[in-house]
C-alpha positions in Angstrom: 0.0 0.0 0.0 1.6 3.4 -0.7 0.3 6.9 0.0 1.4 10.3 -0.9 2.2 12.9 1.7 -1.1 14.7 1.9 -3.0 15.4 5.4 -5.9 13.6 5.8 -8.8 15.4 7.2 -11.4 14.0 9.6 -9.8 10.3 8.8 -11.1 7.6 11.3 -10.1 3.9 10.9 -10.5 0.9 12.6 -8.2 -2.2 11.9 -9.8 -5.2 13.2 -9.0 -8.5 15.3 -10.4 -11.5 14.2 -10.4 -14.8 15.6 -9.6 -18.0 14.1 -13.2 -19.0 14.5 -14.0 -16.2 12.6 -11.8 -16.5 10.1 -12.7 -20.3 9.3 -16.4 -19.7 9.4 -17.7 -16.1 8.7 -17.3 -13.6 6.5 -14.6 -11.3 8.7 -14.1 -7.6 9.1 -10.2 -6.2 8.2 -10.7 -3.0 7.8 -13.7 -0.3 8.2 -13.2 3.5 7.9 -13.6 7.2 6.9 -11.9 9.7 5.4 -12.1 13.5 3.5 -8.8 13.9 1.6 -7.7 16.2 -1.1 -6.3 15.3 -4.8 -2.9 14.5 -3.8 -3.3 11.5 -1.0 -3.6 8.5 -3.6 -4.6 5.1 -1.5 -2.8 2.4 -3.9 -2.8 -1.3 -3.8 -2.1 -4.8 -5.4 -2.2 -8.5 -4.0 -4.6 -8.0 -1.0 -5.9 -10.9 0.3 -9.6 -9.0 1.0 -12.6 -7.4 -0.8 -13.0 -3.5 -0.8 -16.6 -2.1 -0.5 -16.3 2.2 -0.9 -19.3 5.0 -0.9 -18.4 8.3 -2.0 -20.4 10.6 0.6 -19.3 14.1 -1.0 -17.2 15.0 -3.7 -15.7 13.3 -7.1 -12.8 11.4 -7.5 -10.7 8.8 -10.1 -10.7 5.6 -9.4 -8.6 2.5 -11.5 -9.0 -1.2 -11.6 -7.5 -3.6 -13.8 -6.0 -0.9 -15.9 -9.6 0.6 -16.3 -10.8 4.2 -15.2 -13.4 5.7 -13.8 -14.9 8.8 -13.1 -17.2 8.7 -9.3 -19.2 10.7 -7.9 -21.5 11.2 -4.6 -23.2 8.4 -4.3 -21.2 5.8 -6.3 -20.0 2.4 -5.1 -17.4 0.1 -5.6 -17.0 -3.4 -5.1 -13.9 -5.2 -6.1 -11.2 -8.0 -5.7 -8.2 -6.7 -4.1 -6.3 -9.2 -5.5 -6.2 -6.7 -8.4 -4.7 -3.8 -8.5 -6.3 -0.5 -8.0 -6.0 3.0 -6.7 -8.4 6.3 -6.0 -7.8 9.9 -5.6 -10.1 12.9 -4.7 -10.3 15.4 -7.7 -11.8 18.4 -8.6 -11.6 19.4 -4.5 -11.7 17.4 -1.5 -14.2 14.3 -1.4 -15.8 12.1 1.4 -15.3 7.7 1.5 -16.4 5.2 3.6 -14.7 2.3 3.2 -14.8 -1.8 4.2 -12.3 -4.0 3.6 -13.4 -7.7 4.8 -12.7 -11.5 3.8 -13.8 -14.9 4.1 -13.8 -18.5 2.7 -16.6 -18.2 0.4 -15.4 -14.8 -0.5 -13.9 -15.9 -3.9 -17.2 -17.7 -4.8 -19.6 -15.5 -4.0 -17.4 -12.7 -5.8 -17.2 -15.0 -9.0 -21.0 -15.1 -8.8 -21.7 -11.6 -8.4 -19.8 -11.1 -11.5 -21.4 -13.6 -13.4 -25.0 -12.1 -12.8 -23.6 -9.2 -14.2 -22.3 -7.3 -11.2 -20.7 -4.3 -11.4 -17.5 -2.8 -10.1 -19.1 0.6 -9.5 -22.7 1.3 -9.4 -24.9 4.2 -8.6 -27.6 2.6 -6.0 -30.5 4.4 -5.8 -30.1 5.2 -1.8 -26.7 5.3 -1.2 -27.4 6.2 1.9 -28.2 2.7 3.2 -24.5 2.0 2.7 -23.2 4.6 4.8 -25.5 3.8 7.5 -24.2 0.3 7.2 -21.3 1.0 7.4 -21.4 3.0 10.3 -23.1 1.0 12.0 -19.9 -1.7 11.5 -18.0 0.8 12.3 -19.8 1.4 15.9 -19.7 -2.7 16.7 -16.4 -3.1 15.8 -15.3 -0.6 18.4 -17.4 -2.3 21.0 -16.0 -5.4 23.0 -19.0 -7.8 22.8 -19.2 -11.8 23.2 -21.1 -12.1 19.7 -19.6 -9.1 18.3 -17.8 -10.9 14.9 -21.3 -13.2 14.6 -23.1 -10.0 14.3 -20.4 -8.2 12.2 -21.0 -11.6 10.1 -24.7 -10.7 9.7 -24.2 -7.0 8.7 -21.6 -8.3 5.8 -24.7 -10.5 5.2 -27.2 -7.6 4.9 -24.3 -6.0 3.1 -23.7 -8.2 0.7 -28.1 -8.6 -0.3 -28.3 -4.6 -0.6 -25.4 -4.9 -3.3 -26.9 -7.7 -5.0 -30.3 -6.0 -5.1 -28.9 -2.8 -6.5 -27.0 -4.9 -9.5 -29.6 -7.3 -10.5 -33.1 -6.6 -12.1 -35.0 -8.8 -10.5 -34.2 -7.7 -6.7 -38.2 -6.6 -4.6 -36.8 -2.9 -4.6 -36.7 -2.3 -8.6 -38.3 -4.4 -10.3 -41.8 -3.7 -9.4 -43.2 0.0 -9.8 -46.5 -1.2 -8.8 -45.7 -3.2 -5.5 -43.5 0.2 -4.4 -47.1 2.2 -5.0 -49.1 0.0 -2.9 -46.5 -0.3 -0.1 -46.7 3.6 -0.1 -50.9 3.7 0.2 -50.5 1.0 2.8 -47.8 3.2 4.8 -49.9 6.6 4.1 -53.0 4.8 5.2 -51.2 3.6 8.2 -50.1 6.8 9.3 -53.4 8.6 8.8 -54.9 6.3 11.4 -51.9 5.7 13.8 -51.0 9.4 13.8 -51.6 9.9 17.7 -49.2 6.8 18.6 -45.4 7.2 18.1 -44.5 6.2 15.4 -41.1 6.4 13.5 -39.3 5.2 10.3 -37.5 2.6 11.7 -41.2 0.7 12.6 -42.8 1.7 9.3 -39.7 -0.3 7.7 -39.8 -2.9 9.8 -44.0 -3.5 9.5 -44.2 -3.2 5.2 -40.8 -5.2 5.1 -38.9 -2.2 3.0 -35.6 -0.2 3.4 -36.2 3.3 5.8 -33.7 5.0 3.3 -35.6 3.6 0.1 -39.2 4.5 1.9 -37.8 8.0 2.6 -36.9 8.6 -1.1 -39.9 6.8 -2.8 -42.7 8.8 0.0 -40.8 12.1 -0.5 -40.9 11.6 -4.5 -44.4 10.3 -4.8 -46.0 12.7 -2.0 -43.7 15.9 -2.1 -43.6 16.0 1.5 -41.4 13.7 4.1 -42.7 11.1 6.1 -42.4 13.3 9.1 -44.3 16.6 7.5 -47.2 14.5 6.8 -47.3 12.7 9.8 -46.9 16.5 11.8 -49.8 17.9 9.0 -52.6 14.5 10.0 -52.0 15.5 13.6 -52.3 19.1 13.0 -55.9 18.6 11.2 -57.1 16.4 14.3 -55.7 19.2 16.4 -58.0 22.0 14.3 -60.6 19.6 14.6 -60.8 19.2 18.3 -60.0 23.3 18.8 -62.5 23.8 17.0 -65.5 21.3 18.3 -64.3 20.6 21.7 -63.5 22.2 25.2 -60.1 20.5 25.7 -56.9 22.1 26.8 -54.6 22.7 24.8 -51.9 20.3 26.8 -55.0 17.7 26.6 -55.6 18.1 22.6 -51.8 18.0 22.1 -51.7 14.9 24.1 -54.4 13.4 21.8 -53.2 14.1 18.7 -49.5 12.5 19.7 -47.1 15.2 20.7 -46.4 15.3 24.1 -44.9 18.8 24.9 -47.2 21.3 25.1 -44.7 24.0 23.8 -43.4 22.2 20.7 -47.0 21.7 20.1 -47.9 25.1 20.2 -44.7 26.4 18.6 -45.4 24.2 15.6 -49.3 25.1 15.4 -48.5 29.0 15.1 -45.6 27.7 12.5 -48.0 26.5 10.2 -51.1 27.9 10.7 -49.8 31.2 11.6 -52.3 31.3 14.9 -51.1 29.8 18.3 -53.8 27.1 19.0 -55.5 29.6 21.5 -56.1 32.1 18.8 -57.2 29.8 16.0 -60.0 28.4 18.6 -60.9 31.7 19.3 -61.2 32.6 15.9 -63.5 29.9 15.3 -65.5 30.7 18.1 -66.3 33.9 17.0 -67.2 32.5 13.2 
């Protein structure tokens, strides 16, 4: 591996242990880490026994494999053999990577497969977000001293290694039907219009319609032009006009109802939008 002189900026890495258990009968972690670097730190190198898995975050930059070039941007991927030579530079400007390098003994066949089903080297996944939270969230284990920690690192490379396969292949749940993605989307709407006074976050809706947060973000925003969040605040907002209006609840008591719990956001966020504090916009009404 060779470098050039350059300072890294905001670089964290983690080089990991690994057991011979681990070694024998998971897929391992090496390497995991981050970096922001400018044009002239070059990371360069050949006959690595490990697989390389890279996000830009920000930025562009030049990477070669196998004598080829390319040309990434924010959001790209790459997923090679390290066995091959290769090399990648910021350009244009500083640029942001996160970066795994991991192994096992299946490695080479599952690799050889990927390929074969016409996997690329880099890709532009729809939500490369999912990566980088991935990856982080290796990142955050591998710093922890845990019993199970390398079977769990094991499973993440697992999840890893289905989100890349999904993004490279046609017929993975997340692109191949347009129509499926529309009903999940009524079903999640639907959901929220009724469940709007419970808490409720992204990481349930996920889990209960069986889809990526990061890809439900991205397909709600696009189809709905609002977040998940903004339409979640504007179904308890109408309830809230609702009960000003046709009830003789507190204010604390219809906030309660509708699923925010302080009073204060509450009210800060009904004068927001409404341009009334809660008080006034029931007054209003009173006099109408």
């Amino acid at each position: 591996m060779s470098h050039s002189t350059a300072l890294r900026n905001e670089a964290k890495r983690i080089i990991a242990s690994t057991s011979g258990f681990a070694r024998s009968n998971y897929i391992f972690l090496q390497e995991v880490g981050q970096i922001t670097s400018q044009p002239d730190f070059i990371s360069q190198r050949n006959s690595l026994l490990s697989y390389l898995f890279l996000v830009v975050e920000e930025g562009e930059g030049e990477f070669t494999y196998e004598e080829e070039k390319y040309d990434l941007k924010a959001g790209d991927c790459i997923f090679i053999n390290c066995e091959h030579a290769y090399s990648h530079c910021a350009k244009n400007g500083s640029w942001t990577i996160h970066w795994l390098h991991f192994f096992g003994n299946n490695m080479n066949l599952i690799y050889d497969e990927y390929l074969q089903l016409e996997g690329k080297v880099v890709f532009a996944p729809k939500c490369p977000d999912k990566y980088i939270y991935l990856m982080e969230e290796i990142y955050r284990l591998s710093s922890n001293e845990i019993p199970i920690k390398e079977m769990l690192l094991y499973n993440k490379f697992t999840s890893l290694l289905c989100e890349i396969w999904k993004d490279n292949h046609s017929s993975s749940e997340e692109m191949m039907d347009e129509g499926k993605n529309q009903q999940i989307l009524k079903q999640v709407k639907s959901y929220i219009s009724k469940n709007f006074a419970m808490k409720v976050t992204l990481e349930e809706l996920a889990s209960k319609f069986f889809i990526d947060k990061f890809y439900l973000t991205r397909l709600f925003k696009k189809e709905y032009g609002k977040t998940i969040f903004n339409y979640l605040l504007e179904c308890r907002l109408l309830e809230s006009k609702r009960l000003l209006r046709n009830t003789k609840l507190s204010i604390a008591e219809i906030a309660i109802q509708v699923g925010i719990n302080d009073v204060s956001y509450f009210t800060k966020v009904f004068k927001k939008i409404e341009g009334l504090s809660p008080r006034d916009y029931r007054k209003k009404w009173q006099e109408v």
